[in-house]
C-alpha positions in Angstrom: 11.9 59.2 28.9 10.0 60.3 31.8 10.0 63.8 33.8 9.0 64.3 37.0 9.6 67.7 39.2 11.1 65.7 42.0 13.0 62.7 42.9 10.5 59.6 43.3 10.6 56.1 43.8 10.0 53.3 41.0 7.8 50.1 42.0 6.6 47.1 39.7 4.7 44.6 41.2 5.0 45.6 44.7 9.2 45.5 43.8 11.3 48.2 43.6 12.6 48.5 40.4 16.1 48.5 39.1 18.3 51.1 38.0 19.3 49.3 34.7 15.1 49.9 33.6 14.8 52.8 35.4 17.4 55.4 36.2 17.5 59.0 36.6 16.8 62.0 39.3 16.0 65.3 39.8 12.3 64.1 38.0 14.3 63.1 35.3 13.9 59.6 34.2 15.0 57.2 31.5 13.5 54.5 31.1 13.8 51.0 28.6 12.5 47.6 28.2 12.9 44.5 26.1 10.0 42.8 27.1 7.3 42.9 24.8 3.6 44.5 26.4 1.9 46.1 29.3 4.0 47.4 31.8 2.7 49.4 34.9 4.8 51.0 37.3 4.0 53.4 40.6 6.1 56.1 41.6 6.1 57.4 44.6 7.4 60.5 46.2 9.2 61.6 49.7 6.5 63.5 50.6 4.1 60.2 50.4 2.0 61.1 46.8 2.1 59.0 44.2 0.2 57.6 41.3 1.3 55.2 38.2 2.1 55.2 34.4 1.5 52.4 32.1 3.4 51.8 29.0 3.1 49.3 26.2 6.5 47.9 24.7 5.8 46.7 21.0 8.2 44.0 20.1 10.2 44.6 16.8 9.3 43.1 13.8 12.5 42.0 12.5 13.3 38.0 12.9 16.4 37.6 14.8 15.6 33.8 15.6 13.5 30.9 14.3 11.8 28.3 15.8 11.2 25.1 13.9 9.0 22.0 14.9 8.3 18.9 12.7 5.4 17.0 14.9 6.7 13.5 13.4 9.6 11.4 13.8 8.7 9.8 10.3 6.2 9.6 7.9 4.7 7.0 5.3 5.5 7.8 1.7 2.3 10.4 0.3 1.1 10.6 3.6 1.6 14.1 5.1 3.4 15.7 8.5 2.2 18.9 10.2 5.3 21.6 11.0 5.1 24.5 13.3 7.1 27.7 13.4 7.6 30.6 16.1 9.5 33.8 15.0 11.4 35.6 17.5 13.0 39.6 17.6 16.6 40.3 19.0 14.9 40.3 22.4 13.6 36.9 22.4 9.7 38.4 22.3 7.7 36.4 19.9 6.2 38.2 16.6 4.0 36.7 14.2 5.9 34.7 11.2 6.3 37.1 8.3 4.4 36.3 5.0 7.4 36.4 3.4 8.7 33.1 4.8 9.3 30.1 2.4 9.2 27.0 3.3 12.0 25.4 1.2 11.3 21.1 0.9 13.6 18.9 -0.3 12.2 15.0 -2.2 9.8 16.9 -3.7 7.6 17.4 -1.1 4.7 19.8 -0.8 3.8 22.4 1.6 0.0 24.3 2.3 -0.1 26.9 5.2 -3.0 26.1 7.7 -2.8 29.4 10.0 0.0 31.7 10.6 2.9 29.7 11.8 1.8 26.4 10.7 2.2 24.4 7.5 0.6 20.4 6.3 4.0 18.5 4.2 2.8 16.1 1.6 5.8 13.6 1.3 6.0 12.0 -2.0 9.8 10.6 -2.5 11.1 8.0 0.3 13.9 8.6 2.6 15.2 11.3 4.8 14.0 14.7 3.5 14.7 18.2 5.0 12.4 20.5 6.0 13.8 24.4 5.8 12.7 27.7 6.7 14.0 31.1 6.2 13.3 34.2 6.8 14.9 38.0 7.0 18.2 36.2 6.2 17.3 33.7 8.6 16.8 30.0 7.7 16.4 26.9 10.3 16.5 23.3 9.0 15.1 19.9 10.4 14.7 16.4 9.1 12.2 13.5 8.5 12.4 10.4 7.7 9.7 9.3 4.5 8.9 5.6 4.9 8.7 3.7 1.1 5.3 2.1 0.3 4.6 0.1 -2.9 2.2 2.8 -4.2 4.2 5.7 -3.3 7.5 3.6 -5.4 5.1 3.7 -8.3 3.9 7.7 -7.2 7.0 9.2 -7.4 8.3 7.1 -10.2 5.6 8.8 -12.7 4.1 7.7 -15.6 6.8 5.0 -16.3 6.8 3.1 -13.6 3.0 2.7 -14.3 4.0 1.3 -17.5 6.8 -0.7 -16.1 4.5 -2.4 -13.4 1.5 -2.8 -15.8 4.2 -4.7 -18.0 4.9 -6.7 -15.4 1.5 -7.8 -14.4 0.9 -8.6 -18.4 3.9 -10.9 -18.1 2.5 -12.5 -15.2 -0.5 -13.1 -16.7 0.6 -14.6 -19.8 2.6 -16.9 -17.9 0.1 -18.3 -15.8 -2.3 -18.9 -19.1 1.0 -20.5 -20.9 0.9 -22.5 -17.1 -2.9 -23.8 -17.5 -2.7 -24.2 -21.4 0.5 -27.0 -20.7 -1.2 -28.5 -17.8 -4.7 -28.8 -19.8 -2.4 -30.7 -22.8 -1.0 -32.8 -20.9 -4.1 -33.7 -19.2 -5.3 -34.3 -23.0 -2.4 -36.0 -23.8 -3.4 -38.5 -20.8 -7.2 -38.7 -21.6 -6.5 -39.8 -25.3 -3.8 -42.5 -24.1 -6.8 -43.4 -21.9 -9.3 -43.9 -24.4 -6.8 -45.3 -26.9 -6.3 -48.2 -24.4 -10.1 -48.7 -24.3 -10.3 -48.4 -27.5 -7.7 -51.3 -27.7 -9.6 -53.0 -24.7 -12.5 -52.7 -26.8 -11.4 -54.5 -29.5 -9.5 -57.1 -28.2 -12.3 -57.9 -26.5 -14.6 -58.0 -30.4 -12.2 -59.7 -31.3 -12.5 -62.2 -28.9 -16.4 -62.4 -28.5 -16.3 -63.0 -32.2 -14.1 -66.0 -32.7 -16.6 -67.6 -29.9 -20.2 -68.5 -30.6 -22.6 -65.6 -30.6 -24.8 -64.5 -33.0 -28.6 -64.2 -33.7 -31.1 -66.8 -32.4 -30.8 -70.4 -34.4 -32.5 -69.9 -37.6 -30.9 -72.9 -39.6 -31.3 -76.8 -38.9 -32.3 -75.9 -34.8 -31.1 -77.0 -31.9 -30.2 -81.0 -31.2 -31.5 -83.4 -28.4 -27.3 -83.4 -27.6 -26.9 -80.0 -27.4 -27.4 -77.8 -24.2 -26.9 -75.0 -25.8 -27.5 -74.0 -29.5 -27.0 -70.3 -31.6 -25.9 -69.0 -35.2 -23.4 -66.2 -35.7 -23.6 -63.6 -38.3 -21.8 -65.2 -40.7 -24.7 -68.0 -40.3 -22.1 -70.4 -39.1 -24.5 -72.9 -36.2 -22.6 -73.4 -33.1 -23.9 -76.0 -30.2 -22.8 -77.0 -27.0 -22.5 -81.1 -26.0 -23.4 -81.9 -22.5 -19.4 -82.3 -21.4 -19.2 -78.4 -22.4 -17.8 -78.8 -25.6 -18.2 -76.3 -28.2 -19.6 -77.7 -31.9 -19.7 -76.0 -35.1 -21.2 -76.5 -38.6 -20.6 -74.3 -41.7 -23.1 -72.7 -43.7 -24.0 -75.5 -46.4 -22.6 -78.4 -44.3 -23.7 -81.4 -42.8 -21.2 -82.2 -40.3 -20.4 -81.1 -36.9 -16.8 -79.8 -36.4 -15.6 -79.7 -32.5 -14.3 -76.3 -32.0 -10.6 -76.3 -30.5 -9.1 -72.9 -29.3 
């Protein structure tokens, strides 16, 4: 309430002001406002004198209203959202966010305050999550939607799904050696069939350069004027070679000339 001796007239930014803020006469005034802060008025009288008085409206500290502000649409599993939060009184003047306010977080997220008003979420379970605050009997709620990623599946599923996927990548491995051990046997398998076939190869072919004449150099009666060709085997049996091609042979202790016949 203001008094003044005499009737004046109320002015606020070169406006006249209206009855509702101002009202009164005689030099008797009541005044009110909502508005939160500095407020200067002139007054002015009949007889031309006037001057001004300044008040300052305090807003009250008692949150009628919440604002709520989640700077993301969606987030990636254990990555983290920023939120932002405006108090208001019954007057719509903003007033700083009580330290009383909790931040309540559904999927077990995580919140850490950053200034007044703001908070950093740390996501850790997938899908939609809510994001509530409350206050002075208050509360406001929005949502986000928490994108899965493998390592946040494995994050939020604790201890055992680290066992469960660490399983898992034993199995995997002991497959794949089971894998190389069978494909190295039956590469084996095919070596050995390999050199069992030369090994066959090998003898047939002994076999056969053994019932023919080979041997040592002649060391027995010696080569013919007939023979082109003359040699003794180990077995000391001579072998010689006519000059139509024809393979001869003579036995150890004999005298005659056999012609060989396959």
């Amino acid at each position: 309430m203001e008094t003044h001796s005499r009737r004046v007239l109320w002015t606020k930014d070169n406006k006249p002001v209206p009855a509702t803020e101002i009202e009164g006469s005689s030099g008797v005034y009541n005044w009110s406002a909502t508005k939160a802060g500095v407020h200067t008025y002139k007054f002015r009288s009949p007889s031309g004198a006037q001057a001004e008085w300044t008040v300052t409206v305090s807003a009250h500290q008692t949150v009628n209203r919440i604002e709520l502000t989640i700077l993301e649409e969606s987030v990636l599993q254990l990555e983290s959202f920023d939120i932002e939060v405006r108090t208001l009184d019954a007057w719509e003047n903003e007033i700083p966010v009580p330290p009383e306010t909790q931040v309540k977080l559904t999927g077990r997220m995580t919140a850490k305050a950053v200034e007044n008003g703001k908070w950093t979420i740390t996501t850790l379970d997938a899908e939609e999550q809510t994001v509530a605050i409350s206050v002075h009997n208050k509360e406001v709620s929005g949502t986000i939607q928490v994108d899965g990623t493998f390592m946040g599946f494995f994050e939020a599923g604790g201890t055992l799904y680290y066992a469960g996927g660490i399983l898992a990548i034993l199995v995997v491995i002991v497959l794949l050696v089971v894998i190389v051990m069978v494909l190295r046997s039956g590469s084996s398998d095919y070596d050995d069939d390999d050199d069992d076939d030369d090994d066959d190869y090998d003898d047939e072919e002994s076999a056969t350069s053994s019932a023919g004449p080979a041997g040592p150099p002649p060391t027995l009666g010696g080569k013919e004027d007939w023979m082109s060709d003359y040699r003794v085997d180990e077995d000391n049996v001579e072998w010689g070679e006519d000059q139509d091609g024809n393979w001869w042979y003579r036995d150890p202790g004999a005298s005659d000339w056999s012609e060989w016949a396959d």
